[in-house]
Structure formats: C-alpha cells, structure tokens
NUVOVEX-888692 format. One record per residue (C-alpha): x, y, z; residue in three letters. Coordinates in steps of 0.25 Angstrom, whole numbers, plus 5000, padded with zeros to 4 digits. Layout:
N
XYZALA;...
// end
This chain:
657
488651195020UNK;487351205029UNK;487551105039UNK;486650985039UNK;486351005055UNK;485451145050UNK;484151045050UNK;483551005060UNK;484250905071UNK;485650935062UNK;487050935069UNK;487451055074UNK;488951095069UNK;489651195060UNK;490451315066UNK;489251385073UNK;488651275080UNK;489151155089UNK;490251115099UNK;491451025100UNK;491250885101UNK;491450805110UNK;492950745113UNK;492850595115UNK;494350585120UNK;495050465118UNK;496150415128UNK;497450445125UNK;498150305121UNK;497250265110UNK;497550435102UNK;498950415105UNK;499050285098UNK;498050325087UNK;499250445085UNK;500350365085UNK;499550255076UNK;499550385065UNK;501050405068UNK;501350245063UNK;501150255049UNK;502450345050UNK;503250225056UNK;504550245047UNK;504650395053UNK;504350365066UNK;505250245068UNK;506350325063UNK;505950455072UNK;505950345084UNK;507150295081UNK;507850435079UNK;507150455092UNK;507950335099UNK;509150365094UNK;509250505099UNK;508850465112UNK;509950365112UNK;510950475108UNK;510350565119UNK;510450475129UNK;511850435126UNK;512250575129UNK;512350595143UNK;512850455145UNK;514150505136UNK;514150645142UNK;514050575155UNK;515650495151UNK;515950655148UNK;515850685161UNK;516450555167UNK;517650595160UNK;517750735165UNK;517450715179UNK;518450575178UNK;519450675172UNK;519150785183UNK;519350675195UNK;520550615187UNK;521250755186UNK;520950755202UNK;521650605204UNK;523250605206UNK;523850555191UNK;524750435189UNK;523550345198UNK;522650255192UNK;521250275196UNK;521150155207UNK;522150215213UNK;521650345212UNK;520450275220UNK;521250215231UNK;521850345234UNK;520650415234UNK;520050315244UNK;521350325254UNK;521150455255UNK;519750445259UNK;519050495246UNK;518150375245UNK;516950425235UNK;518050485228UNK;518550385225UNK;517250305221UNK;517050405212UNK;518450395204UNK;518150235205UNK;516850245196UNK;517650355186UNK;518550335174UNK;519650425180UNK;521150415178UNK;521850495190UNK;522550615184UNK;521750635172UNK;520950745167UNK;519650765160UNK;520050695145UNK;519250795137UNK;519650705125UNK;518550615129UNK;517650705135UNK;517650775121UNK;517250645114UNK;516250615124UNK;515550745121UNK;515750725106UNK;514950595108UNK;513850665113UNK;513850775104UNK;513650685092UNK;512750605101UNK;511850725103UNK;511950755090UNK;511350635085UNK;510250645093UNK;509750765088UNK;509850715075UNK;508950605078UNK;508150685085UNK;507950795073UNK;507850675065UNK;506650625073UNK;505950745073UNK;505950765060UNK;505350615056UNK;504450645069UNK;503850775064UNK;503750715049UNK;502950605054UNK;502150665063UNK;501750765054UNK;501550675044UNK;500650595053UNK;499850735057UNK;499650755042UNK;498950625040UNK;498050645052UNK;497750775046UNK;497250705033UNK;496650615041UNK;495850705049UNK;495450785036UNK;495050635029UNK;494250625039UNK;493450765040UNK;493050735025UNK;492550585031UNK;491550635042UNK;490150665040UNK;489650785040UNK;488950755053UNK;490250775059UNK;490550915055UNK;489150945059UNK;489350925074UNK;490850975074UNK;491251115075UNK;492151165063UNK;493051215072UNK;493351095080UNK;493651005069UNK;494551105064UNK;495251115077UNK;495450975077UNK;495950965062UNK;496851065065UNK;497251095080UNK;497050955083UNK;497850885075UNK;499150995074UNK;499150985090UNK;499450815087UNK;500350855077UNK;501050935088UNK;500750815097UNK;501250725090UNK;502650795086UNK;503050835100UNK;502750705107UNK;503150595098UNK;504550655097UNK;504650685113UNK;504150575118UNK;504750455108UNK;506050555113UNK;505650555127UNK;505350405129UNK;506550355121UNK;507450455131UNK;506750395143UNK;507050245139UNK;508650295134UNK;508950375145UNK;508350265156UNK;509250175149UNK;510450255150UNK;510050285165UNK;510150125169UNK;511450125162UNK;511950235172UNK;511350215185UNK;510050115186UNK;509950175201UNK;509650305195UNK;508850265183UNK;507850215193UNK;508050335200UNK;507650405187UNK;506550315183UNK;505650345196UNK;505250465188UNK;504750405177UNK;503450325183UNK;503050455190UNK;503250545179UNK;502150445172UNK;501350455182UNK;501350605182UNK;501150605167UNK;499850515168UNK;499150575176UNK;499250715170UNK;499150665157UNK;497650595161UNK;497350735165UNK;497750835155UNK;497050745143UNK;495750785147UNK;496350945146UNK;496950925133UNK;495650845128UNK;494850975132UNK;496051065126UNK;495851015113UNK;494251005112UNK;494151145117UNK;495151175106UNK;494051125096UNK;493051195103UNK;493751325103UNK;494151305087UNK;492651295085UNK;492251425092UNK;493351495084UNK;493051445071UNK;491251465075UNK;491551605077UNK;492551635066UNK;491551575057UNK;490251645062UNK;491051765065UNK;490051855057UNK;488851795063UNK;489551825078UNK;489651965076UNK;488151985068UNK;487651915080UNK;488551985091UNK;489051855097UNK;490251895099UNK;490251865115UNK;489651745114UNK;490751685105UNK;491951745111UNK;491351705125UNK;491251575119UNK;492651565114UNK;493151615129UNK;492451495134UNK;492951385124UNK;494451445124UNK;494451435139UNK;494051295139UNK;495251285129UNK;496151355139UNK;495851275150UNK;495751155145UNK;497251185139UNK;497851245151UNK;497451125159UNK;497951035148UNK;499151095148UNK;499451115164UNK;499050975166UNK;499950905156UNK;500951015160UNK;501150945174UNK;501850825168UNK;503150895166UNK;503450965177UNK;502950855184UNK;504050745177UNK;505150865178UNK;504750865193UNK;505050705194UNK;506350725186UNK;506850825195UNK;506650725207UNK;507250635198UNK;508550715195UNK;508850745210UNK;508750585214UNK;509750555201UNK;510650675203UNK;510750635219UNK;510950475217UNK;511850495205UNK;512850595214UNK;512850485225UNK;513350385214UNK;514250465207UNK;514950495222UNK;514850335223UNK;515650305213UNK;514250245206UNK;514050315195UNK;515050415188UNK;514650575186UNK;514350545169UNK;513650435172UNK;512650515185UNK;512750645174UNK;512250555163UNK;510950505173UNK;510650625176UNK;510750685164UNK;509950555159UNK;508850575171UNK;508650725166UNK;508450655151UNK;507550545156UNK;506650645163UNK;506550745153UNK;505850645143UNK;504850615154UNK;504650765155UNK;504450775139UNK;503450645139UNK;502650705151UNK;502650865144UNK;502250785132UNK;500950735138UNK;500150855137UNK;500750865122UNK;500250725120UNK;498850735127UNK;498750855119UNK;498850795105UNK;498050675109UNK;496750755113UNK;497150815098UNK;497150685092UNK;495950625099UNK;495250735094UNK;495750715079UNK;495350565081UNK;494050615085UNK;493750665070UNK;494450545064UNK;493550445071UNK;492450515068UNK;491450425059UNK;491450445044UNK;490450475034UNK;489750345030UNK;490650295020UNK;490250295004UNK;489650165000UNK;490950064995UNK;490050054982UNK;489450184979UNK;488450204967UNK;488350334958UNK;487150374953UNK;486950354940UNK;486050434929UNK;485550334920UNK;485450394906UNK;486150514908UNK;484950594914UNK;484950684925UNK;485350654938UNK;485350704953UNK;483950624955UNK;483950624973UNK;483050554981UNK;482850584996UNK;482250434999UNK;481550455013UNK;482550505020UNK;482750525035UNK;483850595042UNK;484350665055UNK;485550715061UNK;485150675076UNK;484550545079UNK;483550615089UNK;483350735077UNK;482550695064UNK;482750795053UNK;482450715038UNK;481450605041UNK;480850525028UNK;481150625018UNK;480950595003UNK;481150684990UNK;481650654976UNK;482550774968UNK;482450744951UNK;483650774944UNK;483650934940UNK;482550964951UNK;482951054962UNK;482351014975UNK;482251134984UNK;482351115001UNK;481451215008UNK;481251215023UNK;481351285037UNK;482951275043UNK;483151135049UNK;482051075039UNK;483450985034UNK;483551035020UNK;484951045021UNK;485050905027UNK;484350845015UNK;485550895008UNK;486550855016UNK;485850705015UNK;485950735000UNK;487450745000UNK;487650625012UNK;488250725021UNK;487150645030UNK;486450505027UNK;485150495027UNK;484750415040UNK;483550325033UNK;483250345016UNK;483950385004UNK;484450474995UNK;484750464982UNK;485550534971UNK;485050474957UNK;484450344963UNK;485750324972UNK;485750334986UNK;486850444991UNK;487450325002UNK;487750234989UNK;488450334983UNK;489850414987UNK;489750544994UNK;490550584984UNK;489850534973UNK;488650604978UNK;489150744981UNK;489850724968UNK;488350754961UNK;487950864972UNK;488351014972UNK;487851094983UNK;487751224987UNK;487651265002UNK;487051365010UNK;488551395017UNK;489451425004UNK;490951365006UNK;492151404998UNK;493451385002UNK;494751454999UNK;495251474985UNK;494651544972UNK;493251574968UNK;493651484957UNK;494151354965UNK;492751374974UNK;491951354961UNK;492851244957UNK;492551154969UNK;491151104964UNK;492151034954UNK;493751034955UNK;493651004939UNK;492851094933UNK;493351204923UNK;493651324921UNK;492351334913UNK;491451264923UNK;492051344935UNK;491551474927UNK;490351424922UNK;489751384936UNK;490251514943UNK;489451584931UNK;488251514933UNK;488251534948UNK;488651664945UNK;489951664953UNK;490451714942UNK;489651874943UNK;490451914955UNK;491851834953UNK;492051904941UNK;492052044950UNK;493251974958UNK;494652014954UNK;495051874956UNK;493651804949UNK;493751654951UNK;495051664957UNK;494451754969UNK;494951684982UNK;494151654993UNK;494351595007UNK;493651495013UNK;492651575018UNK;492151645004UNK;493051775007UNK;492951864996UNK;491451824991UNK;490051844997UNK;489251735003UNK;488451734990UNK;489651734981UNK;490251614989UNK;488751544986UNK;488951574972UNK;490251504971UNK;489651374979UNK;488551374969UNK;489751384957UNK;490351274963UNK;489151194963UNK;488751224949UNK;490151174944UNK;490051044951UNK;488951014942UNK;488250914954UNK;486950814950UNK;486350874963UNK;486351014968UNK;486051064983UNK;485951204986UNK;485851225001UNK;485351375003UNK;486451404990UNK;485951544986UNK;485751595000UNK;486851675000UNK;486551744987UNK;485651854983UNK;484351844977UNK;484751864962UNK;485851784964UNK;484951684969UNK;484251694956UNK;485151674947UNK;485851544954UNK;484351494955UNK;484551514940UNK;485851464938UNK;485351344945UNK;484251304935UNK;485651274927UNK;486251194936UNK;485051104943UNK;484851054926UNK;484750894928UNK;485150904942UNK;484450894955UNK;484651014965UNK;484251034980UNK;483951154985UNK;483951204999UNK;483451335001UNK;482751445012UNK;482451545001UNK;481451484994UNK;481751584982UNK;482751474979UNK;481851354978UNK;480551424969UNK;481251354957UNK;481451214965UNK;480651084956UNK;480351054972UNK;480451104984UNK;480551034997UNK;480051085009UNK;480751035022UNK;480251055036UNK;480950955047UNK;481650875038UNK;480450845030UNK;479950885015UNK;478450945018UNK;478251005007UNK;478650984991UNK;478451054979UNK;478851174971UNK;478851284974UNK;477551314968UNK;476851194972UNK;477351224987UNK;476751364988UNK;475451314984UNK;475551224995UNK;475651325005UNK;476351245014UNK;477951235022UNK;478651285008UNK;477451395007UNK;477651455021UNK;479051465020UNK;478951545005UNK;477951635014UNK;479051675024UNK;480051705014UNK;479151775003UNK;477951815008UNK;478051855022UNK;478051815038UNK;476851715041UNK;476151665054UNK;476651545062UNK;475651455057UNK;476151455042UNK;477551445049UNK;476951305057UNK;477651165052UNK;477151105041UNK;476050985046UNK;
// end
C-alpha cells in the first residue's frame, strides 16, 4: 500500500525511510512485577513448581548434615580403634588427661566413641543409603519442577505472543508509519524469545537460590551460630556489590537492545531495496552504515556484559574470604572439643552452598536486566494507544428500495498529519453511485490521503464523510471496508497458490467466481501457460510472476470481492499499455451500480472518468471531465501537455492562482 505519509506533511516510515524510536525506559520494579503479574494467572502450576522447589532444597540441605554423622562415625571409630579396649569412654578421658594429652582428650569428650571399637561400617552404610535416596528425591523434584516451570513459562510467553500480535492488528496506522519494519519485528520476534529465555533460567535459579539461602542458614545456626554469623558478613556486601553494578549495566543492556532494533531495521532496508542499492551504486553507503549501527550494537553488548560480569567474581571473591575465616575458626573448635569434625564438614560444605546461590542470584542479574530491557520494550508496543474504538452502536447504511449504493460524500473535510503541517483543509466532493471519480495531481498533492480518509486508516480532524448518507465514524471499520475493494499501487501477495491469492478478496467464493474474476482481470491469459495454473505457488514476495502479473492477481482479487466502493491507487501502473486497455474495459463491468475512485499519474487512465478531480496542496482546483477540463486550459491541462504533448515553459508549470 502507498503510505499515507507520500502527501505533503505525511509521516515518514516504511523500510526506506526513518529511525528507531525513541526508548522511554521504565524502572526496573514496576516491569518485573508487570512480568510476574503475567506469570499469576498460572497459580496452580507455579505453586506446585514452588513447592517442588522447597522440598528439594529441604532434601539438599538435609544431606551434608547426614553425611556429616558419616563421618562422625568413621573418625569416632578411627580414635576408638586408637583407645585401649575394655575402657569406658570416661575413662578413656581421664587417662588421656593423666598423661598430658589435654586437647585429646577434649576431643574424644565431644565424640560418640567407645575405646576399642572400630569404624561400624553397618551404620556408615545406612548413613549413606540415606543420602542417596535423599538425593534422589531431590532430583526428582527438581526435574519435576522444571518441567511445570518450562510448561508455564512457555505457556505464558505464548499468550504474550497473542497478546503482542492482538495488539499490532489494534494500532493505527499512524504507528506503523513512524516505526521501521524491522524494528517491530525485532521486537516481536528477538524481544520477546530473549524473555522467554529470561524467564526460564531466572525463575527457576533464583526461587532455587533464595530457598537454599534461607534452608541452609538454618541449618548453619543449627550447627554453630558463631560461624553462621561468620558466614552472614558476606551477605550485606555481596548486596552491595550486586546494586551497584546492576544500576550500571541497565543503562548497556537498555542500549543493547535498541541497537538490536536498529540493526534489524537496516538489515531488513537493504534486503528489501537490495535492487535499488545496486542500480544506484550504494553499496558503501549501506555497508558503512551497517558497520556503524553493528558497532554500537558491539559496544553497547560488550559493556553490558563485562559490567554485569563483575558481580560474580566479585561474590566468589567474598566467598573465598569467607571459606578461609569458617575453615580457620571451625579447626579451632573442632581442636576444643566444641564442635565435632561432621558437624565443621557439614558447615563448610553448608558455607560453600550458601555462597554458591549468592553467586548464581548475582550471575543471574545480567540475565535479568537483560530480559527486562526486552520486556520494557514489548510493553512499549502494548501500551501504545489504540485506534479510536468502533462506535458501541454502529449504523449500516441502508439502500432504500433496493437501488444502487456506494453514494460518498467528502463533507468539508480538513486533515493533516502534523499539527504545524496542513495537508487537506475544507475539502468537499460528492461520488454518485456507478460514477468513477478520478484524483489527479502533482506528488504530495494528498490523493492518496483522501483515500486512506475513505477507509478510516485516518480520521478526518473537522468534516465528514459519508458512505450512502452514513458517516464512516458511526459505522464499524469492519463494516466499511466490508463495501470497499482496493487496489494499490504496491501489489501484496503472500505465500500460497495463485488460486488462495485470488480467494482472499472473498474466503467463500467458488470455484466458479474465482475463475470467472481471473478471467475477467485476465489473470487467467498467462496462468493457464503455467504448469501448475491456479495451483502455481508463490512467496511472499510474488516469486515466480512479473510485477504486472502480481497486479493482475490484486485486481482478480478485487473483482471477486464484489465491493459497493472501488479504489484504485495507481492499479495498472505495473502493466502494459494493452493491458491497461482491456482492464480499463473490464472495469466498465465492474464500476455497474457502484461508485469507483481512481487515483492515477497516467492520465490515459482517467479520460473515461464521469469526473476528474484535480488536486494541488490538498485542495480540488479544478473539476470536470476530461473534456470539459482541457477546454479550460488550466492545472489538469498543463499536466495532459507534459505527458502527451511535450516539455512546456516554467510559466504553464507555475501553481495554479
């Protein structure tokens, strides 16, 4: 479709033209929770995940406390072996002491030992069974979890998906106008599967990584409360840390992303206008341009990611120190009598575990900031305004009597796309029913835009149109586009057969009709040459057919749907001169009883028109046939001179007065 920003003071936009938005970045709070509030309606799943989540922390947790009795009982069965039999363990004690082995003897005070005795592996073989099947059930929580994590996750994703697409089909067409294809796609696509990655990885580490940190400081003041304090000096500084690098990498990822957009819509300009860069010789220019937009990508990303990547070394630094004061206290209170050797394994091996969920929140952080600056810029699009709203009582126009319709009224009309840029100001014109109403003019005159009023892809800022004595805003878009077929400039197919092209003007039609229109719109001349004919596919971008031929299956599909009003912006541009001829015939057929806008720079095309409008600067200066026009001499005169007669002087070329 020709964009509506080709008249004067229009929106600049489409792949050619424009740049990327600008980002209004939210804080990082109010997008976490607007996440998580999409993550609620799955409440059943996610308790369950949380609760899976728990009880394989309490299992893991549980572990080195039991392996911990394992190896009480080996080191009490190693000293016991080294005690003389037949003694009890007091005893055993007071000798000790006699002989000047104090510590010693603190130590086999503070240990289930029995002089004599040797390792019981009996019980050493339980113990381990015990953590085996505890280990076990932990993983089958945590599979369990992960499976209900990535089902709802995804599930959540897929809505935000529809959600996203709901939305596209909501927005005005301003909005497209003024954003770069590529970057919407990029954010419909990169966007949102970079929170889906997001999403999957840091739910499940960090619900894992906080409930680790609460079970295992809970098992540390079991132990030792001396060294759980010990252990806990780590945790305000390794917050501290993570702050303060998380403020400044958001800024990076922030600037990752949109130059992600940027360089999608670059890729997906010069793919598109790839013919044209060569014809031209821009080949530099765009690859310069490239170079500049994927370096800002790679510095933006390499700061992201070396800033954020601070965090864990930095809390693995902090856990280090923190080994070396447990490992050093611990040993002093094992010497003491204090602490047994299980119970200072199992804290150490719990100060290694409480660290390595800090480490994992910390990684995570540049993970999370990622997905955020994802998600902010998928809210962007859903909180975009809508398209006014269809009226809650819409009214269709009605024929009265059964006679023809397609009776539209441009009542006064002004319009512009810019405040500060008039383009329509106080238009009126009246279209009969069967009359075709042909829009002549320089570029930028707005002929296109009276259109794109027409169809409410814009409202009219002051006036009215009407469609048989209704005005378009009382009726449904629906409704109204219902009764108009058009035929643009820019022919769009997509991929499938010739036949499911044709189809599209109406879904219903049959077999019979689908012929019958490509026959009139003499598709059907050069299908029936293809070895496939109607079942010929095509991709999206017409392969396999000439531009003409692609123009030819727009009309078909036009003609099938059978509209009440027919627009045909610039429609046989792309087709040969007999061509031209025989659709101008074939249109006779189709304008019967119904009302047909024509907007044309060949103005072969229009000689046939019951009235031609002349447009300069969004206003009709001249009106008449084609006849009657040339007899006047004036605008629609000078500009049949320049396309039949010959090259004329810059005073027959001055604005009409």
């Amino acid at each position: 479709m020709t964009r509506p920003g080709a008249g004067v003071g229009g929106p600049r936009g489409g792949p050619m033209m424009g740049g990327v938005p600008g980002e209004k970045a939210r804080s990082f709070k109010p997008s976490v929770k607007r996440l998580l509030r999409l993550l609620a309606a799955r409440r059943l799943s996610l308790s369950v995940v949380v609760v899976s989540a728990m009880g394989s922390v309490v299992l893991t947790a549980l572990s080195p406390r039991i392996l911990g009795h394992a190896t009480d009982l080996i080191f009490s069965g190693v000293i016991g072996a080294q005690l003389p039999d037949g003694l009890t363990k007091a005893q055993a004690v007071n000798r000790l002491r006699e002989n000047g082995n104090g510590t010693f003897a603190d130590l086999v005070s503070s240990m289930d030992v029995v002089p004599g005795r040797g390792v019981d592996f009996g019980a050493v073989g339980q113990t381990l069974t015990v953590v085996l099947i505890l280990y076990l059930g932990a993983a089958v929580l945590i599979w369990l979890m992960s499976q209900l994590l990535n089902i709802t996750v995804q599930g959540t994703v897929r809505e935000l998906r529809s959600e996203v697409e709901d939305k596209i089909h909501r927005l005005p067409l301003r909005y497209f106008d003024t954003t770069p294809r590529g970057e919407l796609l990029s954010r419909v696509t990169n966007d949102i599967d970079n929170v889906s990655q997001s999403l999957q990885q840091t739910i499940s580490q960090l619900l894992n990584s906080l409930l680790m940190v609460v079970a295992i400081l809970v098992m540390m003041l079991v132990i030792s409360p001396l060294l759980a304090l010990i252990a806990l000096v780590t945790v305000p500084l390794a917050i501290l840390a993570t702050t303060m690098v998380a403020k400044r990498s958001k800024p990076h990822f922030m600037a990752q992303w949109k130059s992600t957009g940027a360089l999608n819509a670059q890729v997906e300009e010069a793919f598109t206008g790839h013919e044209l860069i060569k014809v031209f010789g821009r080949q530099e220019e765009v690859e310069e341009r490239f170079d500049n937009r994927n370096e800002a990508l790679y510095q933006s990303s390499w700061r992201a990611q070396f800033i954020s990547g601070i965090i864990m070394p930095a809390i693995m630094f902090l856990g280090n120190l923190n080994y070396v004061a447990i490992a050093v206290v611990g040993g002093l209170r094992v010497a003491s009598g204090q602490l047994s050797l299980g119970e200072v394994q199992a804290f150490v091996q719990y100060s290694r575990q409480f660290t390595q969920p800090l480490t994992q929140i910390g990684s995570m952080f540049n993970l999370m900031q990622s997905g955020v600056a994802s998600a902010e810029r998928i809210f962007d699009i859903l909180d975009e305004d809508d398209e006014t709203p269809d009226p809650k009582t819409p009214v269709s126009p009605e024929v009265v009597g059964g006679g023809p319709s397609g009776a539209v009224v441009f009542d006064d009309i002004s319009f512009r796309y810019r405040d500060d840029q008039p383009l329509i100001d106080q238009l009126t014109l009246a279209a009969e029913p069967g009359h075709m109403v042909a829009i002549v003019g320089p570029t930028g005159a707005g002929k296109t835009t009276v259109v794109n009023l027409l169809m409410r892809f814009y409202d009219v800022d002051s006036g009215a149109i009407t469609v048989d004595g209704v005005d378009t805003r009382s009726m449904t878009r629906a409704d109204l586009r219902s009764r108009t077929g058009m035929v643009l400039q820019d022919s769009w197919l997509f991929g499938g057969t010739i036949r499911d092209n044709i189809a599209y003007g109406d879904p219903s039609a049959s077999e019979e009709a689908i012929l019958e229109a490509a026959r009139v719109s003499h598709v059907d001349h050069f299908v029936s040459i293809l070895p496939d004919g109607y079942d010929t596919v095509i991709d999206e971008e017409g392969g396999g057919v000439s531009a003409g031929e692609k123009q030819l299956i727009t009309i078909a599909r036009a003609f099938l749907a059978q509209p009440t009003v027919l627009i045909l912006d610039e429609a046989t541009s792309s087709v040969d001169t007999r061509t031209e001829l025989l659709i101008q015939k074939a249109m006779q057929a189709l304008r019967a009883d119904r009302t047909s806008f024509v907007i044309a720079h060949r103005l072969s095309t229009v000689r046939d028109a019951d009235t031609i409008l002349v447009m300069e600067s969004g206003k009709i200066v001249e009106q008449g046939s084609h006849d009657e026009l040339l007899t006047a001499r004036g605008a629609y005169y000078r500009l049949y001179n320049s396309q039949f007669v010959g090259p004329i002087d810059d005073e027959e070329m001055s604005p009409v007065r």
